[in-house]
FIVODO-457290 format. One record per residue (C-alpha): residue number from 0; y, x, z. Coordinates in steps of 0.25 Angstrom, whole numbers, plus 5000, padded with zeros to 4 digits. Example, Ala and Ser with C-alpha at 12.3 -4.5 7.8 and 13.67 -1.06 7.14 Angstrom:
<nodes>
<node><nr>0</nr><y>4982</y><x>5049</x><z>5031</z></node>
<node><nr>1</nr><y>4996</y><x>5055</x><z>5029</z></node>
</nodes>
This chain:
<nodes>
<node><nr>0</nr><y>4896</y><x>5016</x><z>5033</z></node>
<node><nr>1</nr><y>4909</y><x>5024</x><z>5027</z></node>
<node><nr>2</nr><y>4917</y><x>5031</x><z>5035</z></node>
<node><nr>3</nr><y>4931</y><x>5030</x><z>5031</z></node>
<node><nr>4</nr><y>4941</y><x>5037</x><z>5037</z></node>
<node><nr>5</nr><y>4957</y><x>5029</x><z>5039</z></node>
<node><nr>6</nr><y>4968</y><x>5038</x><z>5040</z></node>
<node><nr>7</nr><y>4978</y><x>5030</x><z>5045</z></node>
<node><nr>8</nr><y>4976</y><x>5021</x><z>5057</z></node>
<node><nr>9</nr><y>4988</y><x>5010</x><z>5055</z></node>
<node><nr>10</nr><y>4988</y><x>4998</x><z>5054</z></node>
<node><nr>11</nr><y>4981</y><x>5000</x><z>5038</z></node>
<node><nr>12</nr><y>4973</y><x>5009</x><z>5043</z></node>
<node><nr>13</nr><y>4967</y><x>5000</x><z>5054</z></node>
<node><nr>14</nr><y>4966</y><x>4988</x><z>5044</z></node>
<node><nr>15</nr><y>4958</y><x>4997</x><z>5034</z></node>
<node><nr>16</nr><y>4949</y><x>5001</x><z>5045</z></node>
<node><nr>17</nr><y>4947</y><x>4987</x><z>5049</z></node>
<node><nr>18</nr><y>4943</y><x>4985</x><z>5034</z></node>
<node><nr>19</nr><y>4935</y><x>4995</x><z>5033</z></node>
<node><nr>20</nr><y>4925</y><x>4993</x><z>5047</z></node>
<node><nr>21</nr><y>4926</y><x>4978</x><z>5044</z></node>
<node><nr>22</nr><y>4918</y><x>4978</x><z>5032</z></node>
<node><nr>23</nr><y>4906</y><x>4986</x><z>5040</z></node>
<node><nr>24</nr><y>4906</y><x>4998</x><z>5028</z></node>
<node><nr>25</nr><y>4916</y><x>5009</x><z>5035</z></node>
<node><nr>26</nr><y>4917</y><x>5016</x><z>5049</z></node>
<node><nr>27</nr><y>4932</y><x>5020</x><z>5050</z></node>
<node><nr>28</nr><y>4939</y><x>5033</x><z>5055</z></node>
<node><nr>29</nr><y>4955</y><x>5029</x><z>5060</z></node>
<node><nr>30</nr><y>4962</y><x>5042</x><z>5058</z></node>
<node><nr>31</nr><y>4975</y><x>5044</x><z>5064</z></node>
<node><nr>32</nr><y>4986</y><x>5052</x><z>5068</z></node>
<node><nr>33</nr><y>4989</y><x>5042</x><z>5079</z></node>
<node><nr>34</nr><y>4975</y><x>5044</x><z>5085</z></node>
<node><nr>35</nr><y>4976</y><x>5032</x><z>5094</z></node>
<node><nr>36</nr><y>4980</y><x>5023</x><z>5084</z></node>
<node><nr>37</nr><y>4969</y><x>5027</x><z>5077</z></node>
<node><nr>38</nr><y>4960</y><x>5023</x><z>5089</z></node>
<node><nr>39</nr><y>4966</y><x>5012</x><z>5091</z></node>
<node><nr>40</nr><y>4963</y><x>5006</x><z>5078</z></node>
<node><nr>41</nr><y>4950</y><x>5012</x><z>5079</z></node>
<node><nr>42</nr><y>4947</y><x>5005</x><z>5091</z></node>
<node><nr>43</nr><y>4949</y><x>4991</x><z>5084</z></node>
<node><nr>44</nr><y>4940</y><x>4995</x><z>5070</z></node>
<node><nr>45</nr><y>4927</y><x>4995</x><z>5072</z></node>
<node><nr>46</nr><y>4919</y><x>5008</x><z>5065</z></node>
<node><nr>47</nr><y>4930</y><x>5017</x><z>5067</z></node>
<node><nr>48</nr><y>4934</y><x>5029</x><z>5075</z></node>
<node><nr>49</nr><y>4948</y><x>5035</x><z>5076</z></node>
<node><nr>50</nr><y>4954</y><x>5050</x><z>5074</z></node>
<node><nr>51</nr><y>4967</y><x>5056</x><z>5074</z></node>
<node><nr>52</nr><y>4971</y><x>5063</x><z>5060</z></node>
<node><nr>53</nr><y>4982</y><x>5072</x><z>5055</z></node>
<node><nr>54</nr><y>4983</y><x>5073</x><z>5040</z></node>
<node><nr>55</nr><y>4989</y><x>5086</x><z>5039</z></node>
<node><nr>56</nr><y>4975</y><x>5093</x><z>5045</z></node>
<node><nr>57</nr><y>4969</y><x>5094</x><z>5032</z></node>
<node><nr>58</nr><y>4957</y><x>5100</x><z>5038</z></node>
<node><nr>59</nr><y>4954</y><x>5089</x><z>5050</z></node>
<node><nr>60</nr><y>4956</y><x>5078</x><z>5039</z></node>
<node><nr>61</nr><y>4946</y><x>5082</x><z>5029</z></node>
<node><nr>62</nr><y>4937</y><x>5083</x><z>5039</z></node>
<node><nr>63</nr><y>4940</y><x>5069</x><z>5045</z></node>
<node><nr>64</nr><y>4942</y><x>5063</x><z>5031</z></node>
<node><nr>65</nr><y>4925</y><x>5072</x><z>5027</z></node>
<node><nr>66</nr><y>4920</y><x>5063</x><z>5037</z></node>
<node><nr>67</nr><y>4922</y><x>5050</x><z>5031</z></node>
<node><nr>68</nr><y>4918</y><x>5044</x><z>5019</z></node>
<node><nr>69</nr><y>4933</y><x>5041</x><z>5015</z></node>
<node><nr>70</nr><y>4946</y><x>5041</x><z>5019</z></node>
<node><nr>71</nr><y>4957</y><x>5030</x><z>5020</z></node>
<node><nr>72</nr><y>4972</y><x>5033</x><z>5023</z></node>
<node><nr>73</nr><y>4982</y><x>5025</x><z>5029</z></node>
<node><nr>74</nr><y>4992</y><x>5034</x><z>5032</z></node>
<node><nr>75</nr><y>5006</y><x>5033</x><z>5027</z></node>
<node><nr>76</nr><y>5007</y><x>5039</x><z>5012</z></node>
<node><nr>77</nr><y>5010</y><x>5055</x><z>5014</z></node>
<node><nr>78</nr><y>4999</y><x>5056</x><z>5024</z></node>
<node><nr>79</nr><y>4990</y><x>5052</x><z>5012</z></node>
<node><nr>80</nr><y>4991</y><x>5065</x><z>5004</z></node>
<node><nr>81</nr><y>4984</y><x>5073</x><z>5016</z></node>
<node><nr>82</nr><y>4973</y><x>5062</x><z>5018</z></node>
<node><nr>83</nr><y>4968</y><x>5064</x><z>5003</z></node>
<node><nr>84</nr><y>4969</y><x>5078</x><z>5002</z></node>
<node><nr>85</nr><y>4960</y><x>5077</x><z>5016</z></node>
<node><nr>86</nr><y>4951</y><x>5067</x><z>5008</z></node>
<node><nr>87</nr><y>4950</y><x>5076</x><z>4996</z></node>
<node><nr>88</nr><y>4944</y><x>5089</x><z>5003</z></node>
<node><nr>89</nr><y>4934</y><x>5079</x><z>5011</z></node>
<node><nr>90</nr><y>4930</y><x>5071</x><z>4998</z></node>
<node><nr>91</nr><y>4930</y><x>5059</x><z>5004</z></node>
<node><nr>92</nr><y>4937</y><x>5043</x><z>4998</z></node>
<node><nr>93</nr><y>4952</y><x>5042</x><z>5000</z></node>
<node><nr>94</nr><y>4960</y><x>5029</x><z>5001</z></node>
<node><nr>95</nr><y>4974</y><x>5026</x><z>5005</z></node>
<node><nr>96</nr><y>4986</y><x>5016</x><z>5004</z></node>
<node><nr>97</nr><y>4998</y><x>5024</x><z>5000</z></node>
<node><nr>98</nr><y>5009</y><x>5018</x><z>4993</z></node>
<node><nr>99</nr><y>5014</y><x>5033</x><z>4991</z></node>
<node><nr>100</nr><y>5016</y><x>5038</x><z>4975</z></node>
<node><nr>101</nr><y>5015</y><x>5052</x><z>4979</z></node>
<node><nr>102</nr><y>5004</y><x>5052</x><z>4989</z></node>
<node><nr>103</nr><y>4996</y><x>5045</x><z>4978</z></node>
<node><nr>104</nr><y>4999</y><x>5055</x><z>4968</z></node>
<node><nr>105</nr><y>4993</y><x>5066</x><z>4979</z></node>
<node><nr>106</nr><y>4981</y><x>5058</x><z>4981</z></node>
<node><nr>107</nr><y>4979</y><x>5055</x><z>4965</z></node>
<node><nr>108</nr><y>4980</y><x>5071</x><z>4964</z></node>
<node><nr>109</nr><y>4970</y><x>5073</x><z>4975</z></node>
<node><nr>110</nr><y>4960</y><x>5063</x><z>4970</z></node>
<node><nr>111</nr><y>4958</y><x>5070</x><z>4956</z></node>
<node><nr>112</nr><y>4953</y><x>5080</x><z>4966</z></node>
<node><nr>113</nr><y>4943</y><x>5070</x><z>4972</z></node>
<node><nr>114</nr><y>4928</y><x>5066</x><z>4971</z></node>
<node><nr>115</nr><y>4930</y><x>5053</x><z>4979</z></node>
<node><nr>116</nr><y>4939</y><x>5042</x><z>4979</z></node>
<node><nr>117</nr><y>4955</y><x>5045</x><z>4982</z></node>
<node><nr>118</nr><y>4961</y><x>5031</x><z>4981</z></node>
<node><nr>119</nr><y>4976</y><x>5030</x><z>4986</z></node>
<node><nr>120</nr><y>4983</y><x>5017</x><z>4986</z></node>
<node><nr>121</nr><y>4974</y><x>5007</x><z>4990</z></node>
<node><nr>122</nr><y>4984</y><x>4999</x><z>4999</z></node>
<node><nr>123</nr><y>4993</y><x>4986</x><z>4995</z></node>
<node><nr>124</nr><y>5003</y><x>4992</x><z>4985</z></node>
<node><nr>125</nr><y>4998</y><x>5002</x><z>4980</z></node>
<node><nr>126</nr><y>4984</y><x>4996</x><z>4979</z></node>
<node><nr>127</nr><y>4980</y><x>4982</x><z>4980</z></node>
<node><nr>128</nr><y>4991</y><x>4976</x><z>4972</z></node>
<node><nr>129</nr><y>4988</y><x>4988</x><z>4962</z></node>
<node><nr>130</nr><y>4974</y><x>4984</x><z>4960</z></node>
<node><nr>131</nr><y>4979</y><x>4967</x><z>4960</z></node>
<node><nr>132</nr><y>4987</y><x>4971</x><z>4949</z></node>
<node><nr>133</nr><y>4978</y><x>4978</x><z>4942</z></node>
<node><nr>134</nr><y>4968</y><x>4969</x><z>4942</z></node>
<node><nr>135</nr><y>4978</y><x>4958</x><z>4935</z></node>
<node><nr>136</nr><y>4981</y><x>4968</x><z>4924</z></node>
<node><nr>137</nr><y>4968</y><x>4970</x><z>4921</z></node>
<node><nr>138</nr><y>4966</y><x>4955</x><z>4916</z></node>
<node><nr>139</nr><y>4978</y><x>4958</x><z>4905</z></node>
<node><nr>140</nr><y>4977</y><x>4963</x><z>4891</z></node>
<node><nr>141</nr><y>4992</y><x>4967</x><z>4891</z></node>
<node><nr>142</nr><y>5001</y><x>4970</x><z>4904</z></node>
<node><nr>143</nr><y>5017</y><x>4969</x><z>4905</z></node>
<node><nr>144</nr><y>5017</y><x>4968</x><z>4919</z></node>
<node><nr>145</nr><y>5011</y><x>4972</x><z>4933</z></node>
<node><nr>146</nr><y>5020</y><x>4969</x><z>4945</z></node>
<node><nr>147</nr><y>5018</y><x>4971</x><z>4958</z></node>
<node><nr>148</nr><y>5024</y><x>4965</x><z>4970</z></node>
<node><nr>149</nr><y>5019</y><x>4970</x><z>4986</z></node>
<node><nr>150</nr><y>5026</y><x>4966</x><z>5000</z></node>
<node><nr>151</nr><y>5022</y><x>4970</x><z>5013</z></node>
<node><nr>152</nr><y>5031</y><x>4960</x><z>5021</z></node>
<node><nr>153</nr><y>5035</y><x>4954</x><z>5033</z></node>
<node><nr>154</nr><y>5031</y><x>4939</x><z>5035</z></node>
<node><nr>155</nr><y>5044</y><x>4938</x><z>5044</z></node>
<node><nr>156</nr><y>5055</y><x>4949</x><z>5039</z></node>
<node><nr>157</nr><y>5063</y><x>4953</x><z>5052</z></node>
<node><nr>158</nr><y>5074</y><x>4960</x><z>5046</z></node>
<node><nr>159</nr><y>5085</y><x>4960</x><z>5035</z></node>
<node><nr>160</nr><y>5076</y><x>4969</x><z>5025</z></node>
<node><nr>161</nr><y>5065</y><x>4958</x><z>5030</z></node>
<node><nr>162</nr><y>5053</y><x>4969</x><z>5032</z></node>
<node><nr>163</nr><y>5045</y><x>4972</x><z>5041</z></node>
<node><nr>164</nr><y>5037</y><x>4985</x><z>5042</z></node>
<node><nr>165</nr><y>5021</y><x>4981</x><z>5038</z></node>
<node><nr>166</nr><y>5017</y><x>4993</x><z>5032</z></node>
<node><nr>167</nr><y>5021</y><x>5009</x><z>5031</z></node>
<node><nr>168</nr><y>5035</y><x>5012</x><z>5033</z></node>
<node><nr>169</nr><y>5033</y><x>5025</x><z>5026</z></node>
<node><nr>170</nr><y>5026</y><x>5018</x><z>5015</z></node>
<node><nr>171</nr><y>5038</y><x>5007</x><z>5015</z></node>
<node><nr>172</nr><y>5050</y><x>5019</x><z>5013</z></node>
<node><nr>173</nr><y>5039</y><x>5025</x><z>5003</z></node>
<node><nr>174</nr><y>5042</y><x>5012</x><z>4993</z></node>
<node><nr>175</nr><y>5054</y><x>5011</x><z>4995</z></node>
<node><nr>176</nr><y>5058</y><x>5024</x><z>4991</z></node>
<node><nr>177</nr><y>5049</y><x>5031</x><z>4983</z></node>
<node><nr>178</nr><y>5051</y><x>5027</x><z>4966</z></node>
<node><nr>179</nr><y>5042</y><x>5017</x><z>4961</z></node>
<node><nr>180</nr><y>5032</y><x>5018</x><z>4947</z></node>
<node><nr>181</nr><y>5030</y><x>5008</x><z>4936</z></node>
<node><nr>182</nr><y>5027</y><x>5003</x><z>4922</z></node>
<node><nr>183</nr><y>5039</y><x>5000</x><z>4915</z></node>
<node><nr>184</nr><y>5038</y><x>4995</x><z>4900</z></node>
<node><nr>185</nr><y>5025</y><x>5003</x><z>4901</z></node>
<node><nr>186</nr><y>5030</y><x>5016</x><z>4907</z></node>
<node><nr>187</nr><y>5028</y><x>5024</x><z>4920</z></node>
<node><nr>188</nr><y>5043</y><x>5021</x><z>4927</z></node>
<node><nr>189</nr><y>5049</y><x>5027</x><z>4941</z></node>
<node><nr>190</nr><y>5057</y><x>5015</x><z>4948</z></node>
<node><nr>191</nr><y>5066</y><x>5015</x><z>4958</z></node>
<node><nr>192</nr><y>5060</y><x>5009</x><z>4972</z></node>
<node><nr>193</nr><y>5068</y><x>4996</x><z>4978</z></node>
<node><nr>194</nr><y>5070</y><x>4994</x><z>4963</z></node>
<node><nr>195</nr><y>5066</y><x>4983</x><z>4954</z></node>
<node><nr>196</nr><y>5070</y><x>4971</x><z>4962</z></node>
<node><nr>197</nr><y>5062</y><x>4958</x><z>4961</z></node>
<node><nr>198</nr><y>5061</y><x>4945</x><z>4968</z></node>
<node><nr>199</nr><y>5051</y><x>4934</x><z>4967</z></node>
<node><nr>200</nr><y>5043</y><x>4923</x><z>4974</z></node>
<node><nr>201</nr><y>5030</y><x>4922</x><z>4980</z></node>
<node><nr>202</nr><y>5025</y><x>4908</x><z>4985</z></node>
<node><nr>203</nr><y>5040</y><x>4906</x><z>4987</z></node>
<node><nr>204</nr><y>5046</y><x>4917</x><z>4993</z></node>
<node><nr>205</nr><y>5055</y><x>4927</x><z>4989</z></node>
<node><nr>206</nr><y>5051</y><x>4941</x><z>4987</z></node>
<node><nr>207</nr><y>5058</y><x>4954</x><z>4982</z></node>
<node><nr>208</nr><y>5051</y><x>4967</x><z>4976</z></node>
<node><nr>209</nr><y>5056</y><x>4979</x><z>4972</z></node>
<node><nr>210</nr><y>5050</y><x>4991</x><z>4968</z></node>
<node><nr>211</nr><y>5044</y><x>5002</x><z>4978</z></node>
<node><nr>212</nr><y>5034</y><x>5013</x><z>4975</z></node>
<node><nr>213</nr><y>5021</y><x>5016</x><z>4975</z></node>
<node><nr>214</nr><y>5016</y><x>5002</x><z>4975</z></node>
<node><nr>215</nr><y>5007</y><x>5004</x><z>4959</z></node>
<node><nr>216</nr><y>4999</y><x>5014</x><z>4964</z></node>
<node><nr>217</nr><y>4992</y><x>5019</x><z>4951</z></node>
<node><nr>218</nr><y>4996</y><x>5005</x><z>4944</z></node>
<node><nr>219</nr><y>5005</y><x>5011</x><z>4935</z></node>
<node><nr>220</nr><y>4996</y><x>5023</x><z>4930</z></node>
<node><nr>221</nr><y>4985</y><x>5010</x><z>4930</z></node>
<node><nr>222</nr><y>4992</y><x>5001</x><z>4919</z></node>
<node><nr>223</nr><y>4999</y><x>5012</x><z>4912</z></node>
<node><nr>224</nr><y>4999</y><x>5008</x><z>4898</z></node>
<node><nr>225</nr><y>4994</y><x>4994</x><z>4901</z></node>
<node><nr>226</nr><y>5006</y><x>4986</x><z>4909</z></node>
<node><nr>227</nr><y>5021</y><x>4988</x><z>4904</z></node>
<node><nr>228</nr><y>5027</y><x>4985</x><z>4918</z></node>
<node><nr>229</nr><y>5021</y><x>4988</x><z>4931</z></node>
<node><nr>230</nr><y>5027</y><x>4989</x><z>4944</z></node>
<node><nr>231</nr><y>5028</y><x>4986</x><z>4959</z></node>
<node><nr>232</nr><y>5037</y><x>4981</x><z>4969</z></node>
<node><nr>233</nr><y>5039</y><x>4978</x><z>4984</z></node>
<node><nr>234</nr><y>5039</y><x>4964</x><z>4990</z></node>
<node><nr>235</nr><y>5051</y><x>4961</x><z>5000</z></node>
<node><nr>236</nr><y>5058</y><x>4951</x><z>5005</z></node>
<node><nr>237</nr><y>5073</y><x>4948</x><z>5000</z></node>
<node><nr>238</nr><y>5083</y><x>4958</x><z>5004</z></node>
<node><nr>239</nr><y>5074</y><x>4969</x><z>5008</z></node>
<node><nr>240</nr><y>5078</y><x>4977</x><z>4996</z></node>
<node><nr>241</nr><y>5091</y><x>4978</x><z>4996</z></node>
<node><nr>242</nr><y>5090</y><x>4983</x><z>5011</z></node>
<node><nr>243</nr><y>5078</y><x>4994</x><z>5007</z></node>
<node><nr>244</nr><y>5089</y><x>4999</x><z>4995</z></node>
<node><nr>245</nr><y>5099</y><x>5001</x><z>5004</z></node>
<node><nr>246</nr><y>5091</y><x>5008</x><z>5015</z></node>
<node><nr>247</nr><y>5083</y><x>5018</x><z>5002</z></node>
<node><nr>248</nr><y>5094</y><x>5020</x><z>4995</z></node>
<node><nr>249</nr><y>5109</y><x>5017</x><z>4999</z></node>
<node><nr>250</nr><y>5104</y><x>5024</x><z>5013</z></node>
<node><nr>251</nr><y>5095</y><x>5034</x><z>5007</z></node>
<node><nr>252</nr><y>5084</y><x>5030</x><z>5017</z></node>
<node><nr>253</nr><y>5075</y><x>5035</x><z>5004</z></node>
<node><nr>254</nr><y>5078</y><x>5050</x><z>5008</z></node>
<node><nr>255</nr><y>5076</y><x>5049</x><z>5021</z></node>
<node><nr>256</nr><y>5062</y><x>5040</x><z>5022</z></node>
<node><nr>257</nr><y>5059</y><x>5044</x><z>5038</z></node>
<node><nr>258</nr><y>5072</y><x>5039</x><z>5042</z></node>
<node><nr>259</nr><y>5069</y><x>5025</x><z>5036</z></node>
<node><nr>260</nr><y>5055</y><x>5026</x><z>5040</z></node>
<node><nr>261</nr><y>5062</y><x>5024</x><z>5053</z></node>
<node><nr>262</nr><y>5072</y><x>5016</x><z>5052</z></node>
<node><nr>263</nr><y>5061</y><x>5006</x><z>5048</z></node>
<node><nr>264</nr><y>5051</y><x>5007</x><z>5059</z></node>
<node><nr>265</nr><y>5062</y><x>5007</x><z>5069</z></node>
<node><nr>266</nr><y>5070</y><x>4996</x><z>5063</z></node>
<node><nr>267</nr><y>5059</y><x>4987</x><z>5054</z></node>
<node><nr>268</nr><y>5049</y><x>4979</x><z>5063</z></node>
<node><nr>269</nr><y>5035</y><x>4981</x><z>5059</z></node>
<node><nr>270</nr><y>5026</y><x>4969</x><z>5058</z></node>
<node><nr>271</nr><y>5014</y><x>4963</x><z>5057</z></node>
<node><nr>272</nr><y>5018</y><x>4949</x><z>5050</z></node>
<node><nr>273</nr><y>5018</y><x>4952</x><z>5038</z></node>
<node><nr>274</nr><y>5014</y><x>4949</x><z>5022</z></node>
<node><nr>275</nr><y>5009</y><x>4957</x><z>5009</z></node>
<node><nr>276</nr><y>5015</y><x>4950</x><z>4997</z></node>
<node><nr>277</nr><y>5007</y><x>4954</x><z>4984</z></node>
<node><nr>278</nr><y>5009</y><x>4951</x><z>4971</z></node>
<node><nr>279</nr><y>5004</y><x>4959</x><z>4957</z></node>
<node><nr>280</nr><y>5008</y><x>4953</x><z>4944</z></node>
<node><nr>281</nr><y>5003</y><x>4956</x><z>4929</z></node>
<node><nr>282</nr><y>5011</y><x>4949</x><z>4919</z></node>
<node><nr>283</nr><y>5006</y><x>4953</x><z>4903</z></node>
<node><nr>284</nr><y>4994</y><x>4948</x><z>4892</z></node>
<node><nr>285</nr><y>4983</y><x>4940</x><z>4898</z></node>
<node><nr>286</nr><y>4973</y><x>4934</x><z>4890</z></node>
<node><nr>287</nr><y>4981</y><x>4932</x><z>4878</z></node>
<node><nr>288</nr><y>4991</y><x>4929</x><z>4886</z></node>
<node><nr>289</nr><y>5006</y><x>4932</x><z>4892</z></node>
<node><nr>290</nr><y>5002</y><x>4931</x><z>4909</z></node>
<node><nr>291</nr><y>5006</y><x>4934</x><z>4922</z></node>
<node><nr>292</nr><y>4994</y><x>4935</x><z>4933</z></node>
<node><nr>293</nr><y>4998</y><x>4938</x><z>4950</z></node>
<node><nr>294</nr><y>4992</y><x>4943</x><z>4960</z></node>
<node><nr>295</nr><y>4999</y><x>4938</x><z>4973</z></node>
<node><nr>296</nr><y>4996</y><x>4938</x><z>4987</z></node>
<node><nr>297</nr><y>5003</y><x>4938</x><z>5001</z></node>
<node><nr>298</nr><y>4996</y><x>4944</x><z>5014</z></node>
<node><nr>299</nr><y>4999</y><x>4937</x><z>5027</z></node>
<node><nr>300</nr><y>4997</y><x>4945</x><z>5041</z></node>
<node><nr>301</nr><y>4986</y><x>4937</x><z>5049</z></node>
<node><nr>302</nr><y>4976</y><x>4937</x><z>5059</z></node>
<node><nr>303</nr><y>4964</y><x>4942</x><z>5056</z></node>
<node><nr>304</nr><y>4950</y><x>4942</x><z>5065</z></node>
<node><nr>305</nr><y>4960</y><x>4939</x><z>5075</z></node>
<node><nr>306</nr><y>4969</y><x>4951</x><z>5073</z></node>
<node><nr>307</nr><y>4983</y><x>4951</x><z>5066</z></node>
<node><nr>308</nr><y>4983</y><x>4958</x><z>5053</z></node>
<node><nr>309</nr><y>4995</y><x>4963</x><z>5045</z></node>
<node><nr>310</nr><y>4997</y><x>4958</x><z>5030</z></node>
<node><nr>311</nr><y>4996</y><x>4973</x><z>5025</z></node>
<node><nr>312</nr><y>4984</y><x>4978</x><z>5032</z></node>
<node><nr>313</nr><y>4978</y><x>4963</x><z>5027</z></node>
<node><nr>314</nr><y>4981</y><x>4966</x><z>5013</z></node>
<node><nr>315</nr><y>4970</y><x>4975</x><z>5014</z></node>
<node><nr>316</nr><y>4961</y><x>4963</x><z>5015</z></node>
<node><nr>317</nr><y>4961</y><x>4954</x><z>5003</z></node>
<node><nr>318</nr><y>4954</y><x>4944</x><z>5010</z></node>
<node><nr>319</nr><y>4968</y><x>4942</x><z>5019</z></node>
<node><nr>320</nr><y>4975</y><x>4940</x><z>5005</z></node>
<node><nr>321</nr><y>4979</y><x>4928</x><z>5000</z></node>
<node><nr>322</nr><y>4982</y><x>4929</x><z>4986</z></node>
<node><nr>323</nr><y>4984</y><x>4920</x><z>4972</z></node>
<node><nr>324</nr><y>4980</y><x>4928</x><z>4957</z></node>
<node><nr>325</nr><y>4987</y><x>4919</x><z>4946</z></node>
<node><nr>326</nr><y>4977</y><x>4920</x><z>4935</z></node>
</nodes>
């Protein structure tokens, strides 16, 4: 049996434990600054066992992280840097699900250093949709476009910027403000994030995007040279923009993030009633001919084994996904 070692004992954290145990290949470690909280999940996880952690003890956690066979982090992004640095002097797998451009950058550096696997962004966006629209692309002889559309959302908006808090607020500010790559015309381009405004329909309902950053991953060094335009953008509700610019820009909320931070959690509810929307699209010369193929799904929250689980956490189980490929 593997022993993998989460840092992070949140509600990803407890959801990729689950996973993990569930299949009967891995005993678990729940490592924590909230010791309790890591207990608490442990307690609920079969094949685990929980400790507290603190990221900048170098020494303490390259000695937890040698004792496993890998290590998974869940943490928020700029914990990540210290996990693989941790990882790198135990020589042992890293994983984690940052959305962080920087914090990648760090971790691609430290791999080249590596004689295991250091595989950042394996989340939603960046990672699923990364790998959906990749897969379409494949099946193309020539490629104009790659776009992709993501949206953690509420089921039942409560408030005028009609959001709800599902995922990392950190992670949330971090799209919002930080700039945005791309293919343009077949060149690397820097945009601007809340830029790019789109709307469009799916099954009916009206959706808007917008771009935000970090949502590629490595997608545009992966279709360099093959795709003319490649990009990605967040899925909202109507209206939510326009409240977001107002708050990054015209307030300047985007130099001063921990104020935000917040304002957000004090002010924006979280829940547990929520949806991934999903959508990747490859538009250019398939088989002779001029095509568009979709990737498209939405995840519900539902219950599950009798327990309620969040859309987000379930999009880590693509057996919860109900989805349609256009071929």
């Amino acid at each position: 049996m593997l022993k993998v070692l989460i840092c992070g004992a949140g509600k990803i954290g407890e959801t990729i434990a689950a996973l993990l145990t569930g299949s009967g290949r891995y005993s678990v470690t729940l490592a924590d600054n909230d010791l309790a909280r890591a207990k608490f999940v442990s307690d609920t996880v079969l094949n685990s066992n929980a400790v507290a952690i603190d990221t900048k003890n170098a020494a303490a956690l390259t000695q937890l992280i040698a004792a496993h066979d890998a290590v998974i982090s869940a943490l928020p992004f700029y914990c990540n840097p210290d996990v693989a640095r941790a990882s790198l002097a135990a020589g042992k797998h890293y994983f984690d699900l940052t959305e962080d451009v920087e914090t990648t950058r760090t971790v691609a550096k430290l791999s080249a250093q590596a004689h295991c696997a250091f595989m950042p962004q394996c989340g939603l966006a960046p990672g699923f949709i990364s790998i959906a629209a990749k897969s379409l692309a494949d099946s193309f002889d020539t490629i104009d476009n790659v776009h992709l559309r993501v949206g953690a959302l509420p089921v039942f908006p409560s408030n005028r910027a009609r959001y709800n808090l599902t995922w990392s607020t950190e992670g949330l500010i971090n799209e919002y403000g930080n700039v945005c790559e791309a293919i343009i015309n077949g060149e690397k381009a820097v945009l601007q994030p809340l830029e790019g405004y789109e709307t469009f329909l799916i099954d009916g309902e009206e959706f808007e995007a917008f771009n935000t950053s970090g949502g590629l991953g490595t997608l545009c060094e992966s279709l360099m040279g093959k795709a003319k335009n490649v990009d990605y953008k967040s899925v909202r509700y109507p209206g939510h923009r326009e409240l977001m610019l107002f708050l990054m820009q015209d307030l300047k909320f985007n130099q001063d993030r921990a104020s935000l931070r917040k304002i957000f959690e004090r002010s924006i509810p979280a829940t547990p009633q929520d949806k991934v929307v999903i959508r990747a699209q490859v538009t250019g010369q398939h088989n002779g001919k001029l095509t568009s193929l979709t990737y498209a799904s939405t995840i519900y929250n539902q219950r599950i084994a009798g327990k309620h689980q969040t859309a987000i956490r379930l999009q880590l189980r693509r057996e919860s996904v109900r989805h349609s490929i256009y071929f």
